[in-house]
Structures are given as structure tokens and as C-alpha cells.
Residue frames as qw, qx, qy, qz and C-alpha x, y, z in Angstrom:
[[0.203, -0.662, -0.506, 0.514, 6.30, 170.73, 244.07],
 [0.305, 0.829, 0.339, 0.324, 5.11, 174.06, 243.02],
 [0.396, 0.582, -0.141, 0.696, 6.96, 177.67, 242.94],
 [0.524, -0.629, -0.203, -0.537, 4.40, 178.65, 244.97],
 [0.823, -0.527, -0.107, 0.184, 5.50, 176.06, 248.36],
 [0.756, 0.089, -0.060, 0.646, 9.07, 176.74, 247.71],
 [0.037, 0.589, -0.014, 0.807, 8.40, 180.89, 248.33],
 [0.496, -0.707, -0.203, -0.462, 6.68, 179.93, 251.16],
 [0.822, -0.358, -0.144, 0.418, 8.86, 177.70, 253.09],
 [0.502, 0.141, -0.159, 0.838, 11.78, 180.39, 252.27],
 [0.219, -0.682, -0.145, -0.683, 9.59, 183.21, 253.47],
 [0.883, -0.420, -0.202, -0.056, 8.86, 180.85, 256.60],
 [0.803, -0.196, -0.141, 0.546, 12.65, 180.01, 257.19],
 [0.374, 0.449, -0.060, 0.809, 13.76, 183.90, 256.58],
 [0.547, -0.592, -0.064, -0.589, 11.06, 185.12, 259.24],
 [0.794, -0.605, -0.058, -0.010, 12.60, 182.75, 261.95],
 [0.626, 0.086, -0.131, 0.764, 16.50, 183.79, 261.09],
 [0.075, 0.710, 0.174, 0.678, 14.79, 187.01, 261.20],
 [0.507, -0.722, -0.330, -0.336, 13.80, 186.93, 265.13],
 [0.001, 0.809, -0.334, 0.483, 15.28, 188.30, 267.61],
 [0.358, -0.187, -0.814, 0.417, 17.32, 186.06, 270.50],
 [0.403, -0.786, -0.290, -0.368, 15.29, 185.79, 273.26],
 [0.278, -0.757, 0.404, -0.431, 16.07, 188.11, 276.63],
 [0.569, 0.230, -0.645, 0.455, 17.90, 186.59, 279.28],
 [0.575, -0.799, -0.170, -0.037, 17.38, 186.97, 283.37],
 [0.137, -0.851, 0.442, -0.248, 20.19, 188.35, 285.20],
 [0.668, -0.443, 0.569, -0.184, 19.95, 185.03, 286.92],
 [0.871, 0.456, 0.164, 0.083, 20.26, 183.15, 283.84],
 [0.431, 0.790, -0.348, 0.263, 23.37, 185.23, 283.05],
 [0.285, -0.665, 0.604, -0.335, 24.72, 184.42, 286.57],
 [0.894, 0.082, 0.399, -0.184, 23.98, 180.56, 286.09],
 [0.790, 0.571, 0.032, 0.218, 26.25, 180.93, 283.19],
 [0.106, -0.931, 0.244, -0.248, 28.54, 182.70, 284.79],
 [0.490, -0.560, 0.631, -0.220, 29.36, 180.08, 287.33],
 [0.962, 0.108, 0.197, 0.152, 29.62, 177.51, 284.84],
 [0.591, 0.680, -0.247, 0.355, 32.67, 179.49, 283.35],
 [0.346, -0.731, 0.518, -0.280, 33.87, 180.22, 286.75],
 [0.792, -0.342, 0.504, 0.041, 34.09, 176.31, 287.50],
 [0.947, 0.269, 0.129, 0.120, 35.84, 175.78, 284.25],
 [0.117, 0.840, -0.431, 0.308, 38.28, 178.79, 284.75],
 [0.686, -0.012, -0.688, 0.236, 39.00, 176.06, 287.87],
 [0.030, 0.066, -0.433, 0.899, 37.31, 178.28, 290.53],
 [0.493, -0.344, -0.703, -0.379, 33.56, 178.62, 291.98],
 [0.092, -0.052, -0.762, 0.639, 33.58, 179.08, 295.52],
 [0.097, -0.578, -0.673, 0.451, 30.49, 180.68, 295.19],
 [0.104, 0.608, 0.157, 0.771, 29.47, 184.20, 293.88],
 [0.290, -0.696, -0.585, 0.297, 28.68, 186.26, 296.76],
 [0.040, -0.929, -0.259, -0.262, 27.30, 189.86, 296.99],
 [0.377, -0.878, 0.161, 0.246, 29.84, 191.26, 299.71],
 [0.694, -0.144, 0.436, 0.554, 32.64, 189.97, 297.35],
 [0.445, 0.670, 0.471, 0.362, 31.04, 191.76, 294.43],
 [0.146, 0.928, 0.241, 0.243, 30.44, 194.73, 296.23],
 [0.671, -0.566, 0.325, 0.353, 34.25, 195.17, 297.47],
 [0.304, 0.013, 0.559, 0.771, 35.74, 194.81, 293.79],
 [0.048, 0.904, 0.409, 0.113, 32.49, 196.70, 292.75],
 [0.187, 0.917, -0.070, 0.347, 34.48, 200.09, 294.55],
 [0.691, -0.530, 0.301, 0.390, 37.65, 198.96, 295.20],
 [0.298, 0.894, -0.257, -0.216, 40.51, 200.95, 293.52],
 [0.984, -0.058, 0.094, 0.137, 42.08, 197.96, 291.21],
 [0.647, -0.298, 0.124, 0.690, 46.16, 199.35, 291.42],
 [0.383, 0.252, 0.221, 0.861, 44.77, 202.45, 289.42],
 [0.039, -0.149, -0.520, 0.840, 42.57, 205.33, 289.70],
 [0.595, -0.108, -0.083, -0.792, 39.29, 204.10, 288.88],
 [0.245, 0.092, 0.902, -0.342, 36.70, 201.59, 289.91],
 [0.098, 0.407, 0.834, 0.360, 33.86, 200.25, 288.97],
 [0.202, -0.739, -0.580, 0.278, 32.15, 203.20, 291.00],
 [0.070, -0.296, 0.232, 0.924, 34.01, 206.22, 289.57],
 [0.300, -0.078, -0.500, -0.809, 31.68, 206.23, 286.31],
 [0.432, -0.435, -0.750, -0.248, 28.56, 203.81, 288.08],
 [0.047, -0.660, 0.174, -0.729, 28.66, 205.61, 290.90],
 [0.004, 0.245, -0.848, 0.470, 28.50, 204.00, 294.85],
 [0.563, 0.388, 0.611, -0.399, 24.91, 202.99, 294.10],
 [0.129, 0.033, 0.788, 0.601, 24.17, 201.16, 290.93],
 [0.306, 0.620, 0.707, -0.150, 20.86, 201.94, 291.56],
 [0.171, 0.859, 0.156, -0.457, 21.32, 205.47, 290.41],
 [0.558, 0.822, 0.110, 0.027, 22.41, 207.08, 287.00],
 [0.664, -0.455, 0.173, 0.568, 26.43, 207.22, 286.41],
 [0.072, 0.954, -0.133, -0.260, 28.91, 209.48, 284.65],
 [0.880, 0.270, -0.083, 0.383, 31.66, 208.12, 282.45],
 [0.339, -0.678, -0.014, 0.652, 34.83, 209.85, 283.99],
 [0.435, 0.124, 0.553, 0.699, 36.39, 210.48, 280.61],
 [0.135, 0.330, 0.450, 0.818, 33.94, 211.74, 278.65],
 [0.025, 0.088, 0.419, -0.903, 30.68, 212.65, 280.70],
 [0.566, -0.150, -0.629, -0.511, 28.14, 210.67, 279.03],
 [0.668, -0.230, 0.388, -0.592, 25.41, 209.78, 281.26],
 [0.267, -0.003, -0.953, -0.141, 25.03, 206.04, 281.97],
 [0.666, -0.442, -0.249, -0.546, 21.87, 204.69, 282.93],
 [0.606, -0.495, 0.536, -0.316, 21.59, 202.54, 286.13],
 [0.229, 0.299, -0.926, -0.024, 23.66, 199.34, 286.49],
 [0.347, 0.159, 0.795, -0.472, 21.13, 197.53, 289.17],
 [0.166, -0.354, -0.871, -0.297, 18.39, 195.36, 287.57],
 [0.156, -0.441, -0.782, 0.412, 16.37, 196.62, 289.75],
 [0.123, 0.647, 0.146, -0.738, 16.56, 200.21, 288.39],
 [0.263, 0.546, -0.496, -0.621, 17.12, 199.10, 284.80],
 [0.794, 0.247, 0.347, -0.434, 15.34, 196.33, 283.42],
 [0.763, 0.554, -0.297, 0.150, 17.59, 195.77, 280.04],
 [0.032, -0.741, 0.656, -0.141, 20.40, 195.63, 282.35],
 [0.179, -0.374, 0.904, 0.101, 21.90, 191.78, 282.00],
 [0.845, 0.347, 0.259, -0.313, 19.15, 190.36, 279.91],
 [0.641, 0.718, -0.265, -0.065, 21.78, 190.14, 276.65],
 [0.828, -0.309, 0.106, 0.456, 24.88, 187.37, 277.00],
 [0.656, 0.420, 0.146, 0.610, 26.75, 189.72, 273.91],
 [0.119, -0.837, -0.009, -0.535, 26.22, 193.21, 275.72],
 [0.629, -0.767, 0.109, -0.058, 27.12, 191.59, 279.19],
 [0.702, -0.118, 0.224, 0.666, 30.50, 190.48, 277.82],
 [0.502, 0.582, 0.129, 0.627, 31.35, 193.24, 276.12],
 [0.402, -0.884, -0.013, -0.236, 30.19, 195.61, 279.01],
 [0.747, -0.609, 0.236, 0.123, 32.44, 193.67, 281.12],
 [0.820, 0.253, 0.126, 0.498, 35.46, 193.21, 278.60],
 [0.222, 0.786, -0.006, 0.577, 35.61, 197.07, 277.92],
 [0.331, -0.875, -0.048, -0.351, 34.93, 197.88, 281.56],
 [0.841, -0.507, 0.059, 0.180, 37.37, 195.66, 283.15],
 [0.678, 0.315, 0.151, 0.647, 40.07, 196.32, 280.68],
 [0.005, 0.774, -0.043, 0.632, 39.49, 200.15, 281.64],
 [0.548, -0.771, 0.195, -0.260, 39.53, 199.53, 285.66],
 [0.777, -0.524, 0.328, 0.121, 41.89, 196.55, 286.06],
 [0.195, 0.697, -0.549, -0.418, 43.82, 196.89, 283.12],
 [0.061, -0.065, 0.996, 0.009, 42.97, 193.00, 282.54],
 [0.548, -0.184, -0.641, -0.504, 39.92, 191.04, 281.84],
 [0.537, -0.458, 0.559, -0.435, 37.86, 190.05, 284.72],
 [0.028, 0.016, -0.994, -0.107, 37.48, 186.46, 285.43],
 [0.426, -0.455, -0.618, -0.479, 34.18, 184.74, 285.50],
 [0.435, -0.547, -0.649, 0.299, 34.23, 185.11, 289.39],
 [0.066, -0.263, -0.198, 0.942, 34.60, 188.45, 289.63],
 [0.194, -0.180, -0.559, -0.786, 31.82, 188.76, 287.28],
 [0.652, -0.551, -0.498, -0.154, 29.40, 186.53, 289.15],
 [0.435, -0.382, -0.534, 0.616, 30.40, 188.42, 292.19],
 [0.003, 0.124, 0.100, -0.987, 29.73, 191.65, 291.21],
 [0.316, -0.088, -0.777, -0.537, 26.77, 190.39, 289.83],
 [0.454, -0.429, -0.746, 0.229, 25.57, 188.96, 292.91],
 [0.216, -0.116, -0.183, 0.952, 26.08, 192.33, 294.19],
 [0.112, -0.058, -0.362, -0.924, 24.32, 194.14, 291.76],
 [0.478, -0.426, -0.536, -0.550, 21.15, 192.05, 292.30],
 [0.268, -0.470, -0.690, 0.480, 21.03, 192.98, 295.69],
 [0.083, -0.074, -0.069, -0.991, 20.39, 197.03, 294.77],
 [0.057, 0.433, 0.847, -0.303, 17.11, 197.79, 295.63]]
């Protein structure tokens, strides 16, 4: 075969390592969610009132998920700490919000590790979750 094919195929194969994953749906993230939940050995269910309850419930310290997002994910929050603006949590107001699986774990690793001094589980995720996509 000639130099020529062999530049092309590797051009070819570098141009599809090259492409970005594709987005995610919230719901797609929550669908994934509740498969980790049933392998933690748990599942009942995600539900919105559960979400929003550990959403801005103080978890044995003095913040919540609502100190820096504020008591409506729809709107713009405030890290306490520093005072960097966040954008809105709610899909609804924020469009990139849960589209990425690597950004929604991390989000949630840092954030939970900052409110409950612990990781959440996968149900609390997919509960607040459930929440979240109720905002309007």
C-alpha cells in the first residue's frame, strides 16, 4: 500500500480521537445515577421532595447546598468562601448544567465533601437531581 493511504487513515483515526464526547441529558445522567444507586444496594426511587430537603438542609455543619446555590437553583449563586459568582444550578436556567458525566462527579465530589464532610451517595445525587429538574 502506498505512503499516501497510510497518512490518510492516520489523519482519519487522529480526527475521531480528536472529537469531543458527546453531551449528555440531565436525564441520561439521572438514568445513570440510579443504576449506581441500585448497586450501592439502594433505589427506592429518586424523588424531587427528597432532593429538595438535602438540597437546603444543614448537613451537621454550617452550610448546605443552598448557602453558595442559593434557595432557588434557578437563580445565580455565591460561593460562601470566596464570592465567585456561580451560574444557575437548574437545567432549566443553565443548559450546560448536567450534560458532562466528568463535571457532574466532580461537582458533586467537591461539593459534597464541602457540605457533608463525606461523599454523597448515588441517591442523594439522583434526589437532588430530581429536584433540580423540577426548577422552572
Amino acid at each position: 500500500m502506498s505512503r499516501i493511504f497510510y497518512v490518510a487513515v492516520l489523519v482519519a483515526v487522529a480526527g475521531l480521537v480528536a472529537q469531543p464526547a458527546l453531551a449528555e441529558t440531565p436525564n441520561q445522567i439521572l438514568n445513570s445515577l440510579a443504576s449506581s444507586a441500585k448497586a450501592e444496594g439502594g433505589n427506592k426511587g429518586f424523588t424531587a421532595v427528597n432532593g429538595e430537603q438535602f438540597f437546603k438542609a444543614k448537613h451537621g455543619g454550617e452550610l448546605s447546598c443552598a448557602s453558595c446555590h442559593t434557595d432557588n437553583p434557578a437563580n445565580s449563586g455565591k460561593h460562601s468562601k470566596t464570592g465567585k459568582v456561580i451560574q444557575p444550578l437548574a437545567p432549566s436556567a443553565n443548559a450546560e448544567r448536567f450534560t458532562d458525566p466528568a463535571k457532574v462527579e466532580k461537582w458533586f465530589k467537591r461539593n459534597c465533601n464541602d457540605v457533608l464532610s463525606r461523599a454523597c451517595t448515588a441517591q442523594e445525587k439522583g434526589d437532588v437531581l430530581a429536584y433540580l429538574l423540577t426548577i422552572k
